[in-house]
C-alpha positions as CSV (number, residue, x, y, z in Angstrom):
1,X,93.4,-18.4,-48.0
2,X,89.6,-18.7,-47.7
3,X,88.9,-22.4,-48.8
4,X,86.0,-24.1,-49.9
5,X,83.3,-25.0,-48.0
6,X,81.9,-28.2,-48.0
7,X,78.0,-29.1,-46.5
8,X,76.6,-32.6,-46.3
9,X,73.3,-33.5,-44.5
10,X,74.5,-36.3,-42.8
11,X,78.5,-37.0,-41.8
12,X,79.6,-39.7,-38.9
13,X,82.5,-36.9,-38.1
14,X,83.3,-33.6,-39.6
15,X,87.1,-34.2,-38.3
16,X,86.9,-38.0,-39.9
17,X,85.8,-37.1,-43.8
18,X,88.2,-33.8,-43.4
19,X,90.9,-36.0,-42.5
20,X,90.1,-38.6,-45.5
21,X,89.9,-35.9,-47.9
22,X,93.2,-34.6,-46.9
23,X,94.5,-38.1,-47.6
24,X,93.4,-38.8,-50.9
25,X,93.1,-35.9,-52.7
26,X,94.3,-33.4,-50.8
27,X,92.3,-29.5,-50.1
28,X,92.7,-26.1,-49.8
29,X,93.8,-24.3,-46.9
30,X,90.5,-23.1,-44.3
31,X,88.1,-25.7,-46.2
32,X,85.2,-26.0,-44.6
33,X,83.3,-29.4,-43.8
34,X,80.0,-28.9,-42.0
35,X,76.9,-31.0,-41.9
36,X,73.2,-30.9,-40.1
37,X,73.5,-34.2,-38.4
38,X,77.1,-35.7,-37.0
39,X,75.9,-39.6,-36.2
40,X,79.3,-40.5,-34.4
41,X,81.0,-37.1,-33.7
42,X,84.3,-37.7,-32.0
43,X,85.5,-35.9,-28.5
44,X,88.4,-36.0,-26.7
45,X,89.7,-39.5,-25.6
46,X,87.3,-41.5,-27.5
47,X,83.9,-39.8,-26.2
48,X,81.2,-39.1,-28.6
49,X,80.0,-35.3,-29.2
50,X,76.1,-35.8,-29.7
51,X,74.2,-32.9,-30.8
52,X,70.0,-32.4,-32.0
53,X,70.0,-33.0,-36.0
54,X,69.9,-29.3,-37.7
55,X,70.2,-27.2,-34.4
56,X,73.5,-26.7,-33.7
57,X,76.8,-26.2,-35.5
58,X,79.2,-28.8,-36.4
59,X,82.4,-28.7,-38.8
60,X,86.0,-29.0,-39.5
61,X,88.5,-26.3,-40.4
62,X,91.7,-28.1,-42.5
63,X,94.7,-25.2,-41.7
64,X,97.8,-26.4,-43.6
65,X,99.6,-25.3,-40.3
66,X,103.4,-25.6,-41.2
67,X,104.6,-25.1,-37.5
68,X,107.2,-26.8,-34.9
69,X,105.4,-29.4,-32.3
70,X,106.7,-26.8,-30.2
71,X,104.1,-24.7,-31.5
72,X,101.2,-26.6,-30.7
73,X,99.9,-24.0,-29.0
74,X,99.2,-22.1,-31.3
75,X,96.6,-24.3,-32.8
76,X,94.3,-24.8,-29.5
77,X,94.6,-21.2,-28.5
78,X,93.2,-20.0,-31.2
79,X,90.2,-22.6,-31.4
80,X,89.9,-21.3,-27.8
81,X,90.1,-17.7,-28.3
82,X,87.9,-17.9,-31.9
83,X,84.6,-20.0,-29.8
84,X,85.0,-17.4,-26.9
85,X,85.4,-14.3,-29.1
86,X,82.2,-15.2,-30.7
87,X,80.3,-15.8,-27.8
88,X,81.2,-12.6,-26.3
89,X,80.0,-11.1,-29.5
90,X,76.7,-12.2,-29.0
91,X,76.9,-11.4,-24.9
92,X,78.1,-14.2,-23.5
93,X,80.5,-14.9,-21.3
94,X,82.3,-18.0,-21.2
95,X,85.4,-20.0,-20.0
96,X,88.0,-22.6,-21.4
97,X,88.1,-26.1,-19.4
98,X,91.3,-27.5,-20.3
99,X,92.0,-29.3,-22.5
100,X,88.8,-28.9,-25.0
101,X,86.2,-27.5,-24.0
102,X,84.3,-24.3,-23.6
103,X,81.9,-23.5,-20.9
104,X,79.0,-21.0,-19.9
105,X,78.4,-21.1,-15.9
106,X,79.8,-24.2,-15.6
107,X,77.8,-25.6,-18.6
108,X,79.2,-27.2,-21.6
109,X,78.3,-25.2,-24.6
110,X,81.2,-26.1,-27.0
111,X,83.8,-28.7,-27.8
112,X,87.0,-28.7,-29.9
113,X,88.9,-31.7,-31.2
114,X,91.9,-31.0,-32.8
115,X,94.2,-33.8,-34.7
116,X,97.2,-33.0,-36.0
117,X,99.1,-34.4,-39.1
118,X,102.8,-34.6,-38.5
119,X,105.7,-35.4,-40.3
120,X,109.7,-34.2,-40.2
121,X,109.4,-32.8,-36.8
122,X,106.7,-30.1,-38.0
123,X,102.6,-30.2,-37.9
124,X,102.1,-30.1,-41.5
125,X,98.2,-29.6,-41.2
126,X,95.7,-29.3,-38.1
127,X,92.2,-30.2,-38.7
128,X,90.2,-28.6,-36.3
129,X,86.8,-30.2,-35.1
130,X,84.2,-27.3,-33.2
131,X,81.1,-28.3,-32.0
132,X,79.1,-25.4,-30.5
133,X,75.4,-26.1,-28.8
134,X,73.6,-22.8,-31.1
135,X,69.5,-23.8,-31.1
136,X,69.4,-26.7,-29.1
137,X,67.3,-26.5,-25.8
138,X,67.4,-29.8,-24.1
139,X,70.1,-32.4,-23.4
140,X,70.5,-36.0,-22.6
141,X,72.8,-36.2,-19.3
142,X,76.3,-35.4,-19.8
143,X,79.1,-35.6,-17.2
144,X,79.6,-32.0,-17.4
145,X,75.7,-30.0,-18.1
146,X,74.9,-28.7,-21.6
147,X,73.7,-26.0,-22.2
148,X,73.4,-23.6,-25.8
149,X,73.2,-20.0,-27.3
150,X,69.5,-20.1,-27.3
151,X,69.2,-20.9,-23.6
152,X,71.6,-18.5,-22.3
153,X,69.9,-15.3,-24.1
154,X,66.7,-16.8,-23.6
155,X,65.4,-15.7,-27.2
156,X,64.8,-16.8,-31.0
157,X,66.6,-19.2,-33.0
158,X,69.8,-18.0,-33.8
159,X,71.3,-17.7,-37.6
160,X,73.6,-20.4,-37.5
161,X,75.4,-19.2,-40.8
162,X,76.1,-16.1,-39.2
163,X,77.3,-17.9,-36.2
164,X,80.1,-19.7,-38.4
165,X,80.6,-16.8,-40.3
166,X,82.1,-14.8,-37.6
167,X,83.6,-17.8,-36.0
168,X,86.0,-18.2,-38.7
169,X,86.7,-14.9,-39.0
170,X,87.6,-14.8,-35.3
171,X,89.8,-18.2,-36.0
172,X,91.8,-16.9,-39.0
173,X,92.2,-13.6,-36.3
174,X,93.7,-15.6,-33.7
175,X,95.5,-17.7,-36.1
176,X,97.4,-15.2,-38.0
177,X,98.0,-13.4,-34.6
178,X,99.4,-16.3,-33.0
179,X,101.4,-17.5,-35.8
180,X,103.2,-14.4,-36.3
181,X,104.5,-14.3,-32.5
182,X,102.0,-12.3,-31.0
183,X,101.5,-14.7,-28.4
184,X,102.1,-12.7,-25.0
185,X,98.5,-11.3,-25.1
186,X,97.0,-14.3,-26.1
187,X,98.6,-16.1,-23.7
188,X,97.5,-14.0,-21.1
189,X,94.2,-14.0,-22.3
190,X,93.9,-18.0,-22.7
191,X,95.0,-17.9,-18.3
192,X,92.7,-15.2,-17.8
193,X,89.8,-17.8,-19.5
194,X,91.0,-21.0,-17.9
195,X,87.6,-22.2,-16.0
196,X,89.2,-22.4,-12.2
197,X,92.0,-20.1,-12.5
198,X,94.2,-19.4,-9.5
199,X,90.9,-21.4,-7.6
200,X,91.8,-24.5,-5.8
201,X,90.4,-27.4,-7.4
202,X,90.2,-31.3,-7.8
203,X,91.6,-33.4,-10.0
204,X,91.7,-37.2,-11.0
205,X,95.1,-38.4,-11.3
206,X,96.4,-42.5,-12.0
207,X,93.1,-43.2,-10.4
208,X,93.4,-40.4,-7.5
209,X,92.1,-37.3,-6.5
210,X,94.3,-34.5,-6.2
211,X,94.0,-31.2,-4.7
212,X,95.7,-28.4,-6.5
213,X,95.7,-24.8,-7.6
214,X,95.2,-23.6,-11.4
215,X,98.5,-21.7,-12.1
216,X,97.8,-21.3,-16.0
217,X,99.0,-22.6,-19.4
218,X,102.5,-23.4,-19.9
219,X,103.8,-22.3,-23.5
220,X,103.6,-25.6,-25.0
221,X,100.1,-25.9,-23.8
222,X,100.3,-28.0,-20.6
223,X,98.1,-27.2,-17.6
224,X,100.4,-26.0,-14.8
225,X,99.2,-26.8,-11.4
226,X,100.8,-26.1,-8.1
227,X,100.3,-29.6,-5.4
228,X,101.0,-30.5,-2.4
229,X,104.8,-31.6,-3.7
230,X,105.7,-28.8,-5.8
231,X,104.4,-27.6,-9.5
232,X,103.7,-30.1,-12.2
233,X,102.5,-29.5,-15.7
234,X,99.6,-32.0,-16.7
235,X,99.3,-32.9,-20.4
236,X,96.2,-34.1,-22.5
237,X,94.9,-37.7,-20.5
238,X,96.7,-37.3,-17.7
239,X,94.2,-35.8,-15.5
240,X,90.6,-34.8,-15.5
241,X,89.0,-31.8,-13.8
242,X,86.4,-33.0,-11.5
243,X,82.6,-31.0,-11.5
244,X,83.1,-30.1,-7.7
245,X,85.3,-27.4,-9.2
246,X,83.8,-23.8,-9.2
């Protein structure tokens, strides 16, 4: 269950040529693609994921998943839990902005794309795209601030190899966890991260903003929120957390 790894200089997306080699020739389980330089890195809902050539980490991990939809969860938790793990490993402490990305003090420091292959009612395979800010130190404005490893502990460039390293390992950890119904924890865990949790915060909803209060993850991965009218669970597009939240 290790899977190649796969390095290129230059790729337009990791998730992109992962998901075309899936297609035509088909891979191993956990391969790898990684590159130096992503010229057209993809982010949620169409936004690009722009990083300094050579300083940060970017790459794909193909999991032939083999789940329900109703699992789902399973595959964004333990992106979630693997980025975070790792960070805390080095000292830092960070928080999960639903629905993608991971945050230091209210700064961006990672993102995860996830696209799913589906077919028969089942996720078949899950290619998962991390991009995680390691040696970068400056940042062309973003809605959310950037920031990176090397800012927050103020110090040398990092090893990005043994970044990955123990990021995978903390992905297959989750993975395997999660998979096997050890999901109460983890779930827990995920709520406990959520970047506004149990705050009051705004939201933009159909064009509108919207007051409400971060209740945590439902089990299919929705964002539960109590409003004005009751509790709603929010999917993927249907709302965006606002920066006045703290």
């Amino acid at each position: 269950m290790s899977g190649k790894r796969i390095h290129l200089s230059v790729l337009s997306s990791t998730n992109s040529y992962t998901i075309e080699l899936l297609s035509q020739n088909g891979i191993e389980s956990w391969t790898v693609v990684s590159c130096d330089h992503q010229s057209a890195g993809k982010g949620q809902r169409g936004k690009r994921w722009e990083v300094e050539p050579e300083a940060n980490l970017t790459f794909s991990v193909a999991i032939e998943a083999r789940i329900g939809l109703e699992q789902q969860y399973i595959v964004s938790s333990a992106a979630v839990l693997a980025v975070v793990n790792t960070l805390e490993a080095y000292g830092i402490d960070a928080r999960f902005k639903w629905p993608n990305d991971i945050l230091v003090e209210g700064e961006k420091i990672a993102g995860i794309l996830i696209e799913n292959q589906v077919a028969d009612g089942m996720i078949r395979w899950s290619v998962i795209g991390i991009g995680l800010n390691v040696n970068q130190t400056h940042f062309p404005p973003y809605d959310w601030p950037a920031t990176s490893m090397k800012r927050i502990r103020k110090g040398l460039d990092l090893d990005k190899e043994e970044v990955l390293s123990l990021l995978l390992q903390s992905l297959k950890q989750a993975w395997f966890a999660l998979a096997k119904g050890k999901t109460s924890a983890n779930i827990r865990r995920m709520d406990e991260l959520l970047f506004g949790f149990e705050d009051e915060v705004q939201f933009e909803v159909g064009g509108k903003r919207v007051v409400g209060m971060i209740l945590g993850l439902a089990h299919d991965g929705g964002l539960r929120l109590a409003l004005s009218e009751g509790v709603r669970t929010f999917y993927n597009g249907e709302l965006k957390l606002l920066r006045s939240a703290s």
